[in-house]
py3Dmol code that shows the C-alpha trace and the ligand (Angstrom):
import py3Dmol

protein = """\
ATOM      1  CA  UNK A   1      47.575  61.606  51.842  1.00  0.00           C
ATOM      2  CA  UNK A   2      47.821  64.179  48.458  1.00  0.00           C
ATOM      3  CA  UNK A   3      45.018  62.685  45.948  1.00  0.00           C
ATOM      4  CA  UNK A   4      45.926  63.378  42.666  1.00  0.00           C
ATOM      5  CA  UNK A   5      43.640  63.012  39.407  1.00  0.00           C
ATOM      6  CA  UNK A   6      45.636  61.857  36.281  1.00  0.00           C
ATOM      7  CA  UNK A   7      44.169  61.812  32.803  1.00  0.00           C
ATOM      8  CA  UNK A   8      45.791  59.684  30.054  1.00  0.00           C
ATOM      9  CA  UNK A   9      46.219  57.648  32.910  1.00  0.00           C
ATOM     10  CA  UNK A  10      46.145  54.313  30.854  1.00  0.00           C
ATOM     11  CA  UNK A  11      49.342  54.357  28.400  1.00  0.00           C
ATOM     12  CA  UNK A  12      52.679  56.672  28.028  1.00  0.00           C
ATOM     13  CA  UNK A  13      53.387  60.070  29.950  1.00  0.00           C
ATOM     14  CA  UNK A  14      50.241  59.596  31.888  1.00  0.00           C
ATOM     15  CA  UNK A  15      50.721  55.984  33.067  1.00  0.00           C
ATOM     16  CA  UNK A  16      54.567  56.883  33.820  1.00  0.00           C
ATOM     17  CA  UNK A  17      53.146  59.982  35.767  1.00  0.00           C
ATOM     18  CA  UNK A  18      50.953  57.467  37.839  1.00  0.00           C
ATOM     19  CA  UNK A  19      53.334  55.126  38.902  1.00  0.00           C
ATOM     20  CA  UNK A  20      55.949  58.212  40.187  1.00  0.00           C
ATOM     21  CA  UNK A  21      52.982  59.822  42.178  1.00  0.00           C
ATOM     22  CA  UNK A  22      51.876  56.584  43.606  1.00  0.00           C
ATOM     23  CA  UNK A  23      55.735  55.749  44.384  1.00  0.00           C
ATOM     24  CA  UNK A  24      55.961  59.381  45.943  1.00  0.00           C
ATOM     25  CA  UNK A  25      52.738  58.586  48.174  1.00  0.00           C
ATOM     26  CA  UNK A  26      49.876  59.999  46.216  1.00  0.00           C
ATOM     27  CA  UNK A  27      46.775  58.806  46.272  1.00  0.00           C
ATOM     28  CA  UNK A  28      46.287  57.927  42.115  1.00  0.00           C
ATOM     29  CA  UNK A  29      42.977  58.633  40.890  1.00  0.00           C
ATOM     30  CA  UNK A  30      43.391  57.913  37.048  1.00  0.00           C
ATOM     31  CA  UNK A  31      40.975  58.677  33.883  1.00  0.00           C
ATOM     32  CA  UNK A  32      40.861  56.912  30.366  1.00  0.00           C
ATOM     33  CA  UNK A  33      38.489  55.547  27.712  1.00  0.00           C
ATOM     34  CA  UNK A  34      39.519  51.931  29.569  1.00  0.00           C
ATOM     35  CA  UNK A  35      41.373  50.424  32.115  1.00  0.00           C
ATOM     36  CA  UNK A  36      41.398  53.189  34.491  1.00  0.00           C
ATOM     37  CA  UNK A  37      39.658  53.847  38.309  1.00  0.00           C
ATOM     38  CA  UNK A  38      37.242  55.992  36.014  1.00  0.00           C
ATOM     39  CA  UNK A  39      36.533  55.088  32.390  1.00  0.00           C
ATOM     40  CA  UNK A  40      34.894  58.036  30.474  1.00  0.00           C
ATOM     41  CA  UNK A  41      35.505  59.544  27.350  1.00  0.00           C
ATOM     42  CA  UNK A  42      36.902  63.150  27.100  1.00  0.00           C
ATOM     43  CA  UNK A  43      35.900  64.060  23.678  1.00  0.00           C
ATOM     44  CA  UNK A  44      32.253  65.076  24.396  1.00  0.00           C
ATOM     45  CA  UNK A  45      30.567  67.043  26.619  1.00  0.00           C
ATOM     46  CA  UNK A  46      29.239  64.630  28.507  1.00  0.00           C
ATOM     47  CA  UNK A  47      32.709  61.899  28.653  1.00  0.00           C
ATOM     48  CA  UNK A  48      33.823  65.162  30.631  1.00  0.00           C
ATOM     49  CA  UNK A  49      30.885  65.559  33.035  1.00  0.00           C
ATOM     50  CA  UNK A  50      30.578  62.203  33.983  1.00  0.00           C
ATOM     51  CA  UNK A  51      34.707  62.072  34.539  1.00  0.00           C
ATOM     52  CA  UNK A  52      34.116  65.599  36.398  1.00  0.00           C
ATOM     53  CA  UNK A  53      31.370  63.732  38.698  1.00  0.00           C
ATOM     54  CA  UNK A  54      32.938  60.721  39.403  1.00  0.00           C
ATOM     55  CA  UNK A  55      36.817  62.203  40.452  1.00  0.00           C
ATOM     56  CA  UNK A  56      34.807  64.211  42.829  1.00  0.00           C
ATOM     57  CA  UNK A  57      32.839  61.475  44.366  1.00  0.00           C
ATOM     58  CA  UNK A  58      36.215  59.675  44.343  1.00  0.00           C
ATOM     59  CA  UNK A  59      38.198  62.548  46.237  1.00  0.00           C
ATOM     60  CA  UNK A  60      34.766  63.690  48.146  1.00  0.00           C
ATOM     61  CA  UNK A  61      35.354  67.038  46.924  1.00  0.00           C
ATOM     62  CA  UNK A  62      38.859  67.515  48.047  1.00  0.00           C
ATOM     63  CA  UNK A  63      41.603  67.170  45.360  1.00  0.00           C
ATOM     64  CA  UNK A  64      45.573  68.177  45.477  1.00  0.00           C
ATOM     65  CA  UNK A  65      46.551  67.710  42.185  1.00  0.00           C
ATOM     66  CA  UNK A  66      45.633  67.167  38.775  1.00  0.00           C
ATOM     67  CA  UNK A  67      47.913  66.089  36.253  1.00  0.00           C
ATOM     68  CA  UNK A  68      46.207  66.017  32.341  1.00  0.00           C
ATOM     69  CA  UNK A  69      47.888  63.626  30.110  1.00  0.00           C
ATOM     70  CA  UNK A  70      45.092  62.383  27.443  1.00  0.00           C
ATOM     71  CA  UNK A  71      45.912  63.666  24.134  1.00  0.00           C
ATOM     72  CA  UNK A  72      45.623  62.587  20.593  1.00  0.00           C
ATOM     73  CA  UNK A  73      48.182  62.898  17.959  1.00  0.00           C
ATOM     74  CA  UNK A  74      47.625  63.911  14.509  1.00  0.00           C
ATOM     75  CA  UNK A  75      47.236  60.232  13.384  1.00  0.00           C
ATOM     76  CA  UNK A  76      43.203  60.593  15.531  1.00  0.00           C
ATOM     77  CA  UNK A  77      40.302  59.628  13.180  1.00  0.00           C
ATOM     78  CA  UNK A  78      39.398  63.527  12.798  1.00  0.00           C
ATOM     79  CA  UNK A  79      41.013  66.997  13.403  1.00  0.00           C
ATOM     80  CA  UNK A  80      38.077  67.897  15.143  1.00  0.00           C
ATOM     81  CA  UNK A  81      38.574  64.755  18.120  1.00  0.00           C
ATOM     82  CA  UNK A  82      41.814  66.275  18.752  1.00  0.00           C
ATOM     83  CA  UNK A  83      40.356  69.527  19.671  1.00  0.00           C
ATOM     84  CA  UNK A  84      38.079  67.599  21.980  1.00  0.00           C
ATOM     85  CA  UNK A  85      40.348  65.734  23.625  1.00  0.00           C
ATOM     86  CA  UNK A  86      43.647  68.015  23.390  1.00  0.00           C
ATOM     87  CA  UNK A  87      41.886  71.466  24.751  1.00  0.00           C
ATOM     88  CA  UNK A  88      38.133  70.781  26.132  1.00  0.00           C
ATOM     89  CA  UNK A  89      39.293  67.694  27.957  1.00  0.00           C
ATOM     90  CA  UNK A  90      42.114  69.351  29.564  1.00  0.00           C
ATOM     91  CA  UNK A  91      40.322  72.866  30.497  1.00  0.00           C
ATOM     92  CA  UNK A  92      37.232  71.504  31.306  1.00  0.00           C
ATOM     93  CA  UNK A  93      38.655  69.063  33.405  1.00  0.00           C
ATOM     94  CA  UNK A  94      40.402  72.253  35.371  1.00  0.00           C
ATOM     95  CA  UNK A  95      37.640  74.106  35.489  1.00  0.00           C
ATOM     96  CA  UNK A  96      35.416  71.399  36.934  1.00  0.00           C
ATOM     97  CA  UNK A  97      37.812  70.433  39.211  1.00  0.00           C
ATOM     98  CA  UNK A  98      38.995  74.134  40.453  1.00  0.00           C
ATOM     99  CA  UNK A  99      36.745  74.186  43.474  1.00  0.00           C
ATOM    100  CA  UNK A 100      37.743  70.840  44.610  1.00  0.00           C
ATOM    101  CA  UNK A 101      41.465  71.504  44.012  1.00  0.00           C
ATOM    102  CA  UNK A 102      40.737  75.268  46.243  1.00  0.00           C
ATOM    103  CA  UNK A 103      40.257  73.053  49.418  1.00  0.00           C
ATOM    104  CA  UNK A 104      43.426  70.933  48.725  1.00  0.00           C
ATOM    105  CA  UNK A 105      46.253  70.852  49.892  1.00  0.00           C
ATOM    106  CA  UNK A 106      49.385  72.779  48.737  1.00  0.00           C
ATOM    107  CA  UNK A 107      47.294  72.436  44.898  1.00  0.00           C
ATOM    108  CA  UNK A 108      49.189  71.685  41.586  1.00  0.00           C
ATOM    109  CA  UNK A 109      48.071  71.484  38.114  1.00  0.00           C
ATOM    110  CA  UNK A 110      50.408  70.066  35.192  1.00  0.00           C
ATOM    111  CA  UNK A 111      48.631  70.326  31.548  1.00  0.00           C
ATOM    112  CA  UNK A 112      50.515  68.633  29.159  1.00  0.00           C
ATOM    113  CA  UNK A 113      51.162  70.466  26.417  1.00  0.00           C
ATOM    114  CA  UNK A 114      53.820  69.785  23.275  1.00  0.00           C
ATOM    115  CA  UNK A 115      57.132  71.657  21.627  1.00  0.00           C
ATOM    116  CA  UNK A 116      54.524  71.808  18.476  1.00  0.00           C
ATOM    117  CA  UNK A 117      52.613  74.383  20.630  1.00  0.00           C
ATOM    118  CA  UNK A 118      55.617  76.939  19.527  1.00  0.00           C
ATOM    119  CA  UNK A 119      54.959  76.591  15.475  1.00  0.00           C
ATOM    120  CA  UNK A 120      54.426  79.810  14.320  1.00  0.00           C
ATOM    121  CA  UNK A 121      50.955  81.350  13.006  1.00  0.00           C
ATOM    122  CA  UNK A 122      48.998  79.195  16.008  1.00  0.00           C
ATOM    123  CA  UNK A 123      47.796  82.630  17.690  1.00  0.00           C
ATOM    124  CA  UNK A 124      46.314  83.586  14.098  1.00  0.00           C
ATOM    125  CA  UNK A 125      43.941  80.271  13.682  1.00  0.00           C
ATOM    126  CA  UNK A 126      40.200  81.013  13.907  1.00  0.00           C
ATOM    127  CA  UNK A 127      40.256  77.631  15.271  1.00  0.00           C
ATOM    128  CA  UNK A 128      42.529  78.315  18.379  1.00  0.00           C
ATOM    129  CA  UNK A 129      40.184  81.356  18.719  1.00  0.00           C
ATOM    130  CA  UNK A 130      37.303  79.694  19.108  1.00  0.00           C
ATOM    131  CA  UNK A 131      39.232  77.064  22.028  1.00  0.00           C
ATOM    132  CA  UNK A 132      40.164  80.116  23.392  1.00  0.00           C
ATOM    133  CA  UNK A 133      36.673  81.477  23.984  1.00  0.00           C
ATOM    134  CA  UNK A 134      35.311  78.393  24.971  1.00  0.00           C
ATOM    135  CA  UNK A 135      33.003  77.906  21.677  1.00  0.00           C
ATOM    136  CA  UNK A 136      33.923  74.088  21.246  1.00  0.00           C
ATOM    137  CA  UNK A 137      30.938  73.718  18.292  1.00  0.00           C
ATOM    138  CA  UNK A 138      32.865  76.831  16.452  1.00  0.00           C
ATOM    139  CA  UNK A 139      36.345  75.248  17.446  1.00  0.00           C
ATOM    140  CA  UNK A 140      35.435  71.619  15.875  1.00  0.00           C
ATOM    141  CA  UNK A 141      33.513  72.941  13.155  1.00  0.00           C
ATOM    142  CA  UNK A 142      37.033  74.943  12.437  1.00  0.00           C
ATOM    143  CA  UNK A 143      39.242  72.222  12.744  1.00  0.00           C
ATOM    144  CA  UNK A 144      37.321  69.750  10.796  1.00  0.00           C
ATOM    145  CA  UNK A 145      37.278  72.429   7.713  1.00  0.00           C
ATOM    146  CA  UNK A 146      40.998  72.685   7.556  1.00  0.00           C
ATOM    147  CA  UNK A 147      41.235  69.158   7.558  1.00  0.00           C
ATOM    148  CA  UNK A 148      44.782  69.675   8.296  1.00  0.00           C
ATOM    149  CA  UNK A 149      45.001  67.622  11.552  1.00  0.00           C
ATOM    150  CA  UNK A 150      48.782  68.536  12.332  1.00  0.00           C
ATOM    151  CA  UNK A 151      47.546  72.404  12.446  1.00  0.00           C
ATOM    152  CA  UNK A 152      44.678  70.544  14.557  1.00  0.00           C
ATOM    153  CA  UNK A 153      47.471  69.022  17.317  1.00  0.00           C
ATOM    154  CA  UNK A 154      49.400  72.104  17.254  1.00  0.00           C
ATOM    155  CA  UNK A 155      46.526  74.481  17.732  1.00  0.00           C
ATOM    156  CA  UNK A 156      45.060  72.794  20.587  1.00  0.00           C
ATOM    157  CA  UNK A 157      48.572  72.530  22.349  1.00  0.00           C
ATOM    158  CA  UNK A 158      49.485  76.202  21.586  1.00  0.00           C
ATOM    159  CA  UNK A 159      45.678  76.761  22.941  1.00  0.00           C
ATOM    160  CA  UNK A 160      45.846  74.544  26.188  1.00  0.00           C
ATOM    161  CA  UNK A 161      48.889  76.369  26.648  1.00  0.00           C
ATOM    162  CA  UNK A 162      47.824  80.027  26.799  1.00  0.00           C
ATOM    163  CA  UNK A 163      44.919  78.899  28.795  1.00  0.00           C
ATOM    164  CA  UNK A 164      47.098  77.763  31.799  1.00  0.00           C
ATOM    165  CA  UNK A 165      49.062  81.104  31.409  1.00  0.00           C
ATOM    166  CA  UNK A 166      45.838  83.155  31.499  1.00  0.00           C
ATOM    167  CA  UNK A 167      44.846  81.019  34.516  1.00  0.00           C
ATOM    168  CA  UNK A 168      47.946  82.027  36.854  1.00  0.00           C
ATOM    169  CA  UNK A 169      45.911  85.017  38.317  1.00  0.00           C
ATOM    170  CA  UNK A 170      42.829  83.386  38.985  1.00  0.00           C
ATOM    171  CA  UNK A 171      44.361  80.058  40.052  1.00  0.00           C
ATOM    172  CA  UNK A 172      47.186  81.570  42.300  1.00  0.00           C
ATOM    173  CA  UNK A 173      44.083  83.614  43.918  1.00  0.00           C
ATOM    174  CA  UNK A 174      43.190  80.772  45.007  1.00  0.00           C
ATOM    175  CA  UNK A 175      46.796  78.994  46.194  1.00  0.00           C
ATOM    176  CA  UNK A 176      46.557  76.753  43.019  1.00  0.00           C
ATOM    177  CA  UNK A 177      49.860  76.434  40.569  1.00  0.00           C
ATOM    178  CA  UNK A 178      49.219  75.708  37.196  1.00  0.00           C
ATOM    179  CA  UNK A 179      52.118  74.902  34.951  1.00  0.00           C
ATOM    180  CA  UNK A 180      52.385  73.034  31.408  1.00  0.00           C
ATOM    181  CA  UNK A 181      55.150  70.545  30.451  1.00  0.00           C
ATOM    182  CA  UNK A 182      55.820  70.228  26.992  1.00  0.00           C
ATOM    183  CA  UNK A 183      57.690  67.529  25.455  1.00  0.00           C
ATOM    184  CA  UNK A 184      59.597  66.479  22.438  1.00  0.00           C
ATOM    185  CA  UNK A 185      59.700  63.418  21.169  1.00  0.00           C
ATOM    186  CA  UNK A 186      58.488  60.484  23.919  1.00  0.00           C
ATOM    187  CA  UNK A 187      58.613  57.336  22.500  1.00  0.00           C
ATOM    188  CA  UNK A 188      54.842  56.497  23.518  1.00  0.00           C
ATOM    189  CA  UNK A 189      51.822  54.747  21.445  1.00  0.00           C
ATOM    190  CA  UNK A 190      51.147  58.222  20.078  1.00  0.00           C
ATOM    191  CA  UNK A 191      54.632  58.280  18.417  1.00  0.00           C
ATOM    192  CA  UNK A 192      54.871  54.987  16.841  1.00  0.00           C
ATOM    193  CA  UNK A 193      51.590  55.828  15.444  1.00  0.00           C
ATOM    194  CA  UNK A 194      53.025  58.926  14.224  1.00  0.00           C
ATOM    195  CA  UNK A 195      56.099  57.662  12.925  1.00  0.00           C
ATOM    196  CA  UNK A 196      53.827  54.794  11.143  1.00  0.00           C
ATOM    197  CA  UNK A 197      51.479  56.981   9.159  1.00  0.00           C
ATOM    198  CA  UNK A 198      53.380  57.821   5.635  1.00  0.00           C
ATOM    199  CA  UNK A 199      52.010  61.534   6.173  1.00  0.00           C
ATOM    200  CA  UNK A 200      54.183  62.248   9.400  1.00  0.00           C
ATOM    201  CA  UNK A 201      56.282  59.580   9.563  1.00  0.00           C
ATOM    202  CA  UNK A 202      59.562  61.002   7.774  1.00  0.00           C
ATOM    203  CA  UNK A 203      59.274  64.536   9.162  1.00  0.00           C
ATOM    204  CA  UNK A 204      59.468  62.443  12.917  1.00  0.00           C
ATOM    205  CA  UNK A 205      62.668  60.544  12.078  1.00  0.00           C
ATOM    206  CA  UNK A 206      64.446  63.333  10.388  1.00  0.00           C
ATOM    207  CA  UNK A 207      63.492  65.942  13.732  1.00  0.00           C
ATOM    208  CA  UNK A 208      65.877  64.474  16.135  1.00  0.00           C
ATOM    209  CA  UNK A 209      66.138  66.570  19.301  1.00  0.00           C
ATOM    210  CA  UNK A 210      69.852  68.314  19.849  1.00  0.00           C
ATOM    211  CA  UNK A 211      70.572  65.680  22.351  1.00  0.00           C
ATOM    212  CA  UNK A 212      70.416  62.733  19.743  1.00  0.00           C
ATOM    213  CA  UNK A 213      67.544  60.547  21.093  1.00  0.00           C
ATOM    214  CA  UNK A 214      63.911  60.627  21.927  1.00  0.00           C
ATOM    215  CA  UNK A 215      63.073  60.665  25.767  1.00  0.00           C
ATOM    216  CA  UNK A 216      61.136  57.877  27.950  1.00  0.00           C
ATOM    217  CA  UNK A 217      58.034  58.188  29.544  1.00  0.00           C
ATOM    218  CA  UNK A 218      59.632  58.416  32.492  1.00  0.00           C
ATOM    219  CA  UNK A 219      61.623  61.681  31.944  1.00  0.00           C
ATOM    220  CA  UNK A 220      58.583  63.597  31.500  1.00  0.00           C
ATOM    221  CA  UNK A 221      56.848  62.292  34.367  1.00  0.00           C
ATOM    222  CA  UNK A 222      60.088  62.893  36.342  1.00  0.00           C
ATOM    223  CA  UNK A 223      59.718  66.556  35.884  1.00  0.00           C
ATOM    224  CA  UNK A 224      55.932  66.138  36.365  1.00  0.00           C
ATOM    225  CA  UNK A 225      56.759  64.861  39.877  1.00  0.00           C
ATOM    226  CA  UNK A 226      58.778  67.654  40.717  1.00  0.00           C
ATOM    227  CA  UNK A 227      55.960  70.276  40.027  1.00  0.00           C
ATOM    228  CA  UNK A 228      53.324  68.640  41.691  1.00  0.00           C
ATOM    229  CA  UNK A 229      56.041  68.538  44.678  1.00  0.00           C
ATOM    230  CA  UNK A 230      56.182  70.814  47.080  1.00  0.00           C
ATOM    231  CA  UNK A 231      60.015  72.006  46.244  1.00  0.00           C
ATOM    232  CA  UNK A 232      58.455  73.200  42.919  1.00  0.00           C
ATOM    233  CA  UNK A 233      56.437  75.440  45.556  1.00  0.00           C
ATOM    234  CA  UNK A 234      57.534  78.981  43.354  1.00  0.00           C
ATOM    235  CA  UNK A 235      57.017  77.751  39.536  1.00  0.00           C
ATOM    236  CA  UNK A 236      53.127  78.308  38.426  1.00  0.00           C
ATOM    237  CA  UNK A 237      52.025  79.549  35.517  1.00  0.00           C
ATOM    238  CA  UNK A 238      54.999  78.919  33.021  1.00  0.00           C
ATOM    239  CA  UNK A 239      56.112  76.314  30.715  1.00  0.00           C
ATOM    240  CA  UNK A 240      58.752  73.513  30.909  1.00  0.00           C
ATOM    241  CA  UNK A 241      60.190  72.307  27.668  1.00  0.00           C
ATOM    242  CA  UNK A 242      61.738  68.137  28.572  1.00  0.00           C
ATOM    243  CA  UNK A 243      62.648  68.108  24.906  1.00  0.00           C
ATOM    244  CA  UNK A 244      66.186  67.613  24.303  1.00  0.00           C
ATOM    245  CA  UNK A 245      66.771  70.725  22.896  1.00  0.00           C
ATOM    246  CA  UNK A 246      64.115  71.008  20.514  1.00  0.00           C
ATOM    247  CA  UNK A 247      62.758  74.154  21.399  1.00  0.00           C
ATOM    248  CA  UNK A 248      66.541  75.911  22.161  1.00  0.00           C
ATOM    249  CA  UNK A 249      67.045  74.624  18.403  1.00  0.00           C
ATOM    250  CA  UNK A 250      64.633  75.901  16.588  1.00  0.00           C
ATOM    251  CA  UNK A 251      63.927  79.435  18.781  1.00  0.00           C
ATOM    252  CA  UNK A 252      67.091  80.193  20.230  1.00  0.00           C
ATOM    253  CA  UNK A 253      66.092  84.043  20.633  1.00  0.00           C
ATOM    254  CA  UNK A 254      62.848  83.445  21.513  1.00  0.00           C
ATOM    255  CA  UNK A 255      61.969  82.369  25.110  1.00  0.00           C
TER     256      UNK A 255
END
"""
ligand_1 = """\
44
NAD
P 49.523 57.665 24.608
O 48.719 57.385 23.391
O 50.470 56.634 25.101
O 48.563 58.068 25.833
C 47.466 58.921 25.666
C 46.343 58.447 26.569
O 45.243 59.351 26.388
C 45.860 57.037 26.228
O 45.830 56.229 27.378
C 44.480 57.284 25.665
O 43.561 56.211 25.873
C 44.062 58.563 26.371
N 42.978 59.201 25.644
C 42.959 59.528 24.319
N 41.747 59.961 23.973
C 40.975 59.910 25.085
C 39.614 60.199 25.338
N 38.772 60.589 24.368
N 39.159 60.050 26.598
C 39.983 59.599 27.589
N 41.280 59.299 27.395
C 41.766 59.441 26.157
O 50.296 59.005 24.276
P 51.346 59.892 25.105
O 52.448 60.169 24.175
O 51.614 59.324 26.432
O 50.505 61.233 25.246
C 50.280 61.889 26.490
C 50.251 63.384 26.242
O 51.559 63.799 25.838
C 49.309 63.815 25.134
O 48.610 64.979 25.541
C 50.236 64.131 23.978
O 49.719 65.083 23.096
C 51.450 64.654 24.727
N 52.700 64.639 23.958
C 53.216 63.460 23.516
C 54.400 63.486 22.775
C 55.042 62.218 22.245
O 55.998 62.310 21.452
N 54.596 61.034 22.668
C 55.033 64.708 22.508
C 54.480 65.887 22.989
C 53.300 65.838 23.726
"""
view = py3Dmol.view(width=600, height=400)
view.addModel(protein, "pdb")
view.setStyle({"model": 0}, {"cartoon": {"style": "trace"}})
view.addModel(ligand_1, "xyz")
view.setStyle({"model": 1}, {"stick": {}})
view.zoomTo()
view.show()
């Protein structure tokens, strides 16, 4: 049976994901700060570890897909958890699960990443520099002193992004795929808390995706499904938009 390890796995995208790989016959192993088959928090250092230690007991060592879904949006108590939770507990998640994912089966990795990973000037941040070379202290110390937390979200998705590209070669070494999904607008806890906070909220309800409508859960994890599957068996390293046109919109000559 394919055991897959889903973060996030408590709410939105990630719970959706978990209930299409379980329908689909995976083995769910699922991660959140609570009501999960491992509790840990992917903020610090250490949340990561112990989550790192306890999907490999869970798996014993042998893992065929990861799927990272816990994020924060910019409506998190500091820029700086974001960066935590958005980059370090996606990459470290891969890297401490890479071995175990090597002696899988037919491997997949899906990092979800965001249609804000696209705004412009993200490559020029000290702050996604820092992600980037794996100084979290510099990268959180960064974040915090812009204090802009929306520059926070969309750094660490523009980051977690270019990581999984840079990790095609080393990953597909090793018979791994790596991809990124990135939505639009999913109408999720993060997004009502989004649209709720005076700062954001207007700038969400007047950004409505070419197709007219937010998406579900479920049409994320739908394409989720289909790149942990085996007829996604060519795609790896590259980046799926499931935005409704967002991303068409607002860089049609970019791509
Ligand atoms: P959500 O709030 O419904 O789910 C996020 C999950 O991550 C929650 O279960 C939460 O407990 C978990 N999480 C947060 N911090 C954590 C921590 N420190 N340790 C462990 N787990 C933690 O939100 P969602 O919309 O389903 O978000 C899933 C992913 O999708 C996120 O990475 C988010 O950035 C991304 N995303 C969402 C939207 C949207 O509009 N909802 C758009 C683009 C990208």
């Amino acid at each position: 049976m394919t055991v897959t390890v889903v973060t996030g796995s408590a709410s939105g995208i990630g719970a959706a994901v978990c209930k299409q790989l379980a329908k689909a016959g995976h083995r769910v192993i699922g991660i959140d700060r609570q009501n999960a088959d491992i509790v840990a928090d992917l903020s610090t250092a250490a949340g990561r570890k112990a989550a790192v230690e306890a999907a490999l007991a869970a798996c014993d060592g042998v893992l065929d897909g990861l799927v990272c879904c816990a994020g924060l949006g910019p409506t998190a108590p500091s820029s700086s958890v974001i960066v935590g939770v958005n980059y370090f507990g996606m990459t470290e998640l891969v890297e401490g699960l890479e071995d175990a994912l090597a002696r899988g089966s037919k491997p997949a990795v899906v990092l979800i990443g965001s249609v804000a990973s696209v705004h412009p000037g993200m490559d020029k941040l000290p702050m996604v520099s820092a992600m980037l070379a794996g100084d979290e202290a510099g990268a959180l110390a960064q974040a915090d002193a812009m204090a802009m937390p929306q520059a926070a979200y969309a750094g660490s998705k523009y980051a977690v992004t270019v990581f999984a590209r840079r990790k095609a070669v080393p990953l597909g070494a090793r018979g791994i795929r790596i991809n990124v999904v990135a939505p639009g607008a999913v109408e999720t806890p993060l997004l009502d808390a989004s649209r709720a906070d005076p700062r954001y909220g207007e700038a969400i309800r007047n950004f409505v995706a070419p197709i007219g409508r937010n998406s579900a859960p479920d049409e994320i994890a739908n394409v989720v499904s289909f790149l942990q599957s085996e007829q996604a068996s060519f795609v790896h390293g590259t980046v799926v938009f499931v935005d409704g046109g967002m991303d068409g919109m607002s860089r049609s000559d970019r791509f």
